[in-house]
SEGU-757793 format. One record per residue (C-alpha): chain; x, y, z negated. Coordinates in steps of 0.001 Angstrom, whole numbers, plus 500000, padded with zeros to 6 digits. Example, Ala and Ser with C-alpha at 12.3 -4.5 7.8 and 13.67 -1.06 7.14 Angstrom:
2
PT  chain       x       y       z
PT      A  512300  495500  492200
PT      A  513670  498940  492860
//
This chain:
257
PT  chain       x       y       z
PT      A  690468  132776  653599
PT      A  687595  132559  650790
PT      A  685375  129227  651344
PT      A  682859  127596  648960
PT      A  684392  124900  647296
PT      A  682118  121824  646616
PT      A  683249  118462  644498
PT      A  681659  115270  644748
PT      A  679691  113531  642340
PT      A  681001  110789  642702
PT      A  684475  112058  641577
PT      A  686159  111032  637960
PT      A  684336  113311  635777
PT      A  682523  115786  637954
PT      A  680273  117535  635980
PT      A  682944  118118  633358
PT      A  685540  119469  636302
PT      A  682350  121521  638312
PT      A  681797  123694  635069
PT      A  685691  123840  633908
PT      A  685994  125460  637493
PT      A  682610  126505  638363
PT      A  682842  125006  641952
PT      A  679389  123857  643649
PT      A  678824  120446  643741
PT      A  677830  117499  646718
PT      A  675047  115131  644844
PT      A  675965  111581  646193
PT      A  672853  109601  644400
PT      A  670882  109359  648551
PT      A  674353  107731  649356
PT      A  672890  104172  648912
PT      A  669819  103743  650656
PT      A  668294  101580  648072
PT      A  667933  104932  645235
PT      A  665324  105946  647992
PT      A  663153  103428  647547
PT      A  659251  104302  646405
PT      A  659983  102415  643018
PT      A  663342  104920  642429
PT      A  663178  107975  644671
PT      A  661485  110174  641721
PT      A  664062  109052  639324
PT      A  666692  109140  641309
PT      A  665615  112978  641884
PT      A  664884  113760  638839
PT      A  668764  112223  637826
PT      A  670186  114612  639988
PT      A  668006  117570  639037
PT      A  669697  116888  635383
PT      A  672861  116489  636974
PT      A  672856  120278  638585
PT      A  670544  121614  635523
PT      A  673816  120117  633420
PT      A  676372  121868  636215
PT      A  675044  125606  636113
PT      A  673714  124852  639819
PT      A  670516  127230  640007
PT      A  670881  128431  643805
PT      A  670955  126281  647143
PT      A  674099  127928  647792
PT      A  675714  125906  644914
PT      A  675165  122173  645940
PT      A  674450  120281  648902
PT      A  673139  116611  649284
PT      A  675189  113491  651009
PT      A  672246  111664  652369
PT      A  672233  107774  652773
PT      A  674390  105845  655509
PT      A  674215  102333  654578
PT      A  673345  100480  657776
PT      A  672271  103733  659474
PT      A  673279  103689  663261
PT      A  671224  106133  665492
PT      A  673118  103926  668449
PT      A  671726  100906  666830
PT      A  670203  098797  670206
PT      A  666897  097166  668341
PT      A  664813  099874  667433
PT      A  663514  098740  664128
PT      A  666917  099294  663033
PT      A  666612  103050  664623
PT      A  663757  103262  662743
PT      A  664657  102236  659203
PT      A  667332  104929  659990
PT      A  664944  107354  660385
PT      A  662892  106194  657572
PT      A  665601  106360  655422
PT      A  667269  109765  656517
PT      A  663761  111446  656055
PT      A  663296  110047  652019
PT      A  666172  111849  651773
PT      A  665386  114816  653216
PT      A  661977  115026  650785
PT      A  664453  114614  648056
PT      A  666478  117370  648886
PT      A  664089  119643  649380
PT      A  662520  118182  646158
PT      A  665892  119370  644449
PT      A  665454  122954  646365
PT      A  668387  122654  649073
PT      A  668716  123221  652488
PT      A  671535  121148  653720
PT      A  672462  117334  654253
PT      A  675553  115188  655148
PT      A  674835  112464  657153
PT      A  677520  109785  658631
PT      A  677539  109435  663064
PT      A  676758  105770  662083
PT      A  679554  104818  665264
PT      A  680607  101336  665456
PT      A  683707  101077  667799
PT      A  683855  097382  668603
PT      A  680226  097351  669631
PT      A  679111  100615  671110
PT      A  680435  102164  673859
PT      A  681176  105920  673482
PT      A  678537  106895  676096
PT      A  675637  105228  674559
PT      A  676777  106252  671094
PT      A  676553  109747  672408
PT      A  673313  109239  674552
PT      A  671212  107793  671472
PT      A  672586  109663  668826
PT      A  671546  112965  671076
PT      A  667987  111601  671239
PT      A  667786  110293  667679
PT      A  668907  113224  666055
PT      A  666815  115362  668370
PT      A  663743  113175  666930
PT      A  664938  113651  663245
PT      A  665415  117004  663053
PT      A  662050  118210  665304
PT      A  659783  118561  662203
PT      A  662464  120009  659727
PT      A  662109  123846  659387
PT      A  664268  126614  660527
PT      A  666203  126996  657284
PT      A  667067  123007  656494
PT      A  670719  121939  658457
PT      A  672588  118669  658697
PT      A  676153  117968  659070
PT      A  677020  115025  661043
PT      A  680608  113104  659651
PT      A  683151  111346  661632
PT      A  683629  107810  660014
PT      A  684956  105016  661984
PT      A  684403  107942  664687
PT      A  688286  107205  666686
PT      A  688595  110673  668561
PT      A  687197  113944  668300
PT      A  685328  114079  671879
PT      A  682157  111987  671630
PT      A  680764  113987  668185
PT      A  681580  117028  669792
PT      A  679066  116383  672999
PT      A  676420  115174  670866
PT      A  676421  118365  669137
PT      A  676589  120720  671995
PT      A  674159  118656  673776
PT      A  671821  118823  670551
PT      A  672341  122646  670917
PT      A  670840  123021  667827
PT      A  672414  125885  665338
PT      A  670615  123848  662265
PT      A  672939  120580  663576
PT      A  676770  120891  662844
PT      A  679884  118805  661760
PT      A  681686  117936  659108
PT      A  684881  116833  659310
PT      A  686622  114517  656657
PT      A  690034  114542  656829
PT      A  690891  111438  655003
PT      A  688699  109814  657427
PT      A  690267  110650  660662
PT      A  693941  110588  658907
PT      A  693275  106619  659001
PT      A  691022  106016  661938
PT      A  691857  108343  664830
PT      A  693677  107399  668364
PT      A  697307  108774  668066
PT      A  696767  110999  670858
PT      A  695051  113379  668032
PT      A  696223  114353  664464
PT      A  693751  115577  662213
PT      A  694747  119285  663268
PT      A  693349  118774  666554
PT      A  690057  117536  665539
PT      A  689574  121212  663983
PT      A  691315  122802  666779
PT      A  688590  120430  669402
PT      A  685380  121299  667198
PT      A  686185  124671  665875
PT      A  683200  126951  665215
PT      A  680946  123417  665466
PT      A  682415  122762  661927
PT      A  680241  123847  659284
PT      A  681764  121702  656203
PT      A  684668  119524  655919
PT      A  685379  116632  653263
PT      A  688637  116608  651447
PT      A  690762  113832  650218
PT      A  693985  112602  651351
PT      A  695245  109196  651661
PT      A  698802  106738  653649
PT      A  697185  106646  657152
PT      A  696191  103472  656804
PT      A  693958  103229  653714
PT      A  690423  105426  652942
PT      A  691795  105806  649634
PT      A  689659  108632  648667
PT      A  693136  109958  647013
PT      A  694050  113866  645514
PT      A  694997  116157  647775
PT      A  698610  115868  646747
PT      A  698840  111996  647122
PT      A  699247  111266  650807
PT      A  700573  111827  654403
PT      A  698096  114804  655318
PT      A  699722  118519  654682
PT      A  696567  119950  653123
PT      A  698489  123691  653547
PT      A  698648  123146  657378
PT      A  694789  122105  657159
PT      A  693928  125026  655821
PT      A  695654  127164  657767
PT      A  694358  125436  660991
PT      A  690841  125751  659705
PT      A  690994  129416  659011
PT      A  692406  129774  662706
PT      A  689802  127778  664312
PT      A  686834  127681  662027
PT      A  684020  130275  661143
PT      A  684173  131616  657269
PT      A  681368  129766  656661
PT      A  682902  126474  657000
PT      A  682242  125158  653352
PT      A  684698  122219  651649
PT      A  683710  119044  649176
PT      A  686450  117306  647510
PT      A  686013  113976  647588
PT      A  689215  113156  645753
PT      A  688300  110043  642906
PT      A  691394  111681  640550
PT      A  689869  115617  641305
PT      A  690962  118028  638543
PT      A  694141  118888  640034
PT      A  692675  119019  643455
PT      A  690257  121748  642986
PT      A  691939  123647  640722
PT      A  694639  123966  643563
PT      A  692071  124289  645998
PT      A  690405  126971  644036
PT      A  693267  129278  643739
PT      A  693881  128715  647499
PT      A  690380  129074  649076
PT      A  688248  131293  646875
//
């Protein structure tokens, strides 16, 4: 099935692999919280607006933003910390729309050994409920497992958000190292289906985030694909995040557009 391929930015020459391939791009400058800072924010912008001016990228369908997750738990218990999360998470919405796109990546922020999956759920309902109540009808976020163990939790905060701006991404590599063995990476598409609106690619041992090509690892990227084209709506959109990426989206190219 045809998909919009994305790479990273932060990938071993990206901007030289986006226009050999003419893939969109995800900008990954928001990723650290500290480029959205009053003293950066308009260079950092103006960095990436180079960065896509340099890539060809002249439409909002063409690039998307990763926005910040350092330290950003909408669980968190002390709510300064909820706060700064919010704080942070809306600099970076002003800089994407200051860049002309409509769509964000945020991490869930979950924390295994300290929250408990029902107050992860409960807070995260409320605090992305609060984030999203002033954003308009055409701006969308996609919320990404991390440390996230099993597919269940993200999956009620979503459908109790019941928000069509608020989706998932799923990234594979992540859930290849951190998920329960009752579930293989499979099943977390199979679980979220149509709640998927853009995955992360990158493959790795199981045991390691190793943010490794698609090739290099225990994940069969051919049985991903075909699971997501089962389960998944066609506008389910994919970002490399492979370090070593030429070979990766070329492959995925051929296989996806």
């Amino acid at each position: 099935m045809k998909r919009d391929i994305f790479l990273a930015t932060f990938s071993d020459k990206a901007t030289d692999v986006i226009n050999k391939y003419g893939c969109g791009m995800e900008l990954n400058e928001f990723c650290i919280s500290s480029s959205l800072d009053d003293g950066t924010r308009q260079e950092t912008v103006a960095a990436m607006k180079k960065e896509m001016e340099q890539c060809g990228v002249d439409s909002p369908s063409k690039a998307l933003v990763h926005g910040p997750f350092t330290e950003i738990c909408p669980q968190s218990i002390d709510h300064l910390a909820v706060e700064m999360g919010l704080l942070r998470l809306n600099q970076a919405y002003e800089g994407t729309r200051a860049l002309g796109l409509d769509r964000l990546v945020v991490h869930s922020g979950f924390i295994p050994l300290i929250y408990f999956n029902e107050w992860h759920v409960q807070q995260s309902v409320k605090f992305w409920k609060e984030f999203m109540a002033d954003k308009p009808a055409d701006f969308h976020i996609y919320i990404e497992n991390v440390l996230d163990e099993e597919p269940g939790p993200l999956l009620q905060i979503v459908e109790e958000i019941d928000d069509p701006r608020v989706m998932l991404c799923l990234d594979i590599g992540h859930a290849n190292v951190v998920t329960l063995p009752d579930y293989t990476v499979e099943d977390w598409i199979k679980i979220w289906g149509s709640h998927i609106g853009h995955f992360h690619f990158h493959n790795n041992d199981g045991v390691t985030d190793l943010h490794d090509p698609l090739d290099r690892g225990t994940l069969n990227i051919d049985n991903i694909l075909s699971t997501i084209d089962r389960y998944c709506d066609p506008s389910a959109t994919i970002t490399v995040e492979s370090r070593e990426c030429d070979e990766s989206i070329r492959w995925l190219m051929e296989k996806a557009v």
